[in-house]
N, C-alpha and C positions, 0 to 999 in steps of 0.2 A: 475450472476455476474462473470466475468473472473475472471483468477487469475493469476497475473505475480511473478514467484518468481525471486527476486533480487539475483545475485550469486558472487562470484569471486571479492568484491572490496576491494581496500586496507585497511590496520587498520585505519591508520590516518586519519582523516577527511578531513583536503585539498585532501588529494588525493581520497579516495571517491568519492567525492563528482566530484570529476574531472573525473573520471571512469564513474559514473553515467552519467555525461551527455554527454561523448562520446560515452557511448558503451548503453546505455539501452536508454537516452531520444528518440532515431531518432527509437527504436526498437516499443517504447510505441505509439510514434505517428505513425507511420507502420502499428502496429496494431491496434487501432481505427477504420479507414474504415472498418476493414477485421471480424469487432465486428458485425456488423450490427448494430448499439446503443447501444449494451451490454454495462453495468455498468463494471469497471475496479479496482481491489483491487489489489493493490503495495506489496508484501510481502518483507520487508528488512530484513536480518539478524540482531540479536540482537547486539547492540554494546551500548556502553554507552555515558552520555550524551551530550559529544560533536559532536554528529552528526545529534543531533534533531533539530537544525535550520535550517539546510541545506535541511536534508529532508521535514520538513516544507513547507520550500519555495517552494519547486519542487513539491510539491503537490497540493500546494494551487495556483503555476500559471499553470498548466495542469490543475487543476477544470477548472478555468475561459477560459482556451484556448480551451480546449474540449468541455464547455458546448454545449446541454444541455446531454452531456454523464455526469456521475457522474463518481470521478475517488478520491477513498483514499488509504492510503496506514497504515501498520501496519508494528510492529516490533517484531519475533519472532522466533528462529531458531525448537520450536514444531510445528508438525502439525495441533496437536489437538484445540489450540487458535485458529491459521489461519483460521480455519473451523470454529469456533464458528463466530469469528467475520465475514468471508465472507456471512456464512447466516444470521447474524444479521444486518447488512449491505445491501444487499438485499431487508430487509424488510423494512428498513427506508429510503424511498424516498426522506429527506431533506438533506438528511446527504451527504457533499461532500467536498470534501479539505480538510481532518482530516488525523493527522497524530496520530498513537495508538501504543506504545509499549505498549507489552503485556507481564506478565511475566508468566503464564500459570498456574497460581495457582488460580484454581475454576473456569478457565472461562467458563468452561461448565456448570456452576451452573447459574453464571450470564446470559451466553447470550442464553444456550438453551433452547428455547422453548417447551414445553411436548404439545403434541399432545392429 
């Protein structure tokens, strides 16, 4: 599963959200062909919760326009979630158009797997 991390957009949510789909939507679908079908996970910087509708949306119409690529996105400025969730994510084949802030406490309890 790829991994795009989302950078540079404004605080406010209008404008976000406006950011996003000038400057990352035309990037995201750019890079889909260039995936070979690779699974695609959104990583956004943590913000709070007036920005979860927007991103919602943006994920959940990329699943349907993408399909059958799987495409979620999360929310979290650690590494260590991101990773949790991109291999957890990975391994669940139904899972697409989910939006996940994460706030990084335990997720490696949650999502890792022990081998």
């Amino acid at each position: 599963m790829a991994l795009l991390r989302i950078e540079d957009l404004p605080e406010g949510a209008l404008d976000a959200a406006a950011r996003f789909h000038e400057v990352w939507l035309p990037r995201i679908r750019a890079l889909i062909p260039l995936a070979s079908g690779e699974d695609l996970l959104v990583a956004f910087p943590s913000e709070d919760h007036t920005h979860r509708a927007w991103r919602l949306a943006a994920v959940q119409q990329l699943a349907r326009e993408l399909a059958p690529i799987r495409i979620n996105a999360v929310a979290s400025d650690q590494a260590a979630p991101v990773a949790c969730a991109q291999e957890y994510l990975a391994s669940a084949p139904g899972v697409t158009g989910q939006y996940l802030p994460l706030d990084g406490n335990a997720a490696g309890q949650v999502l890792y797997r022990s081998v």
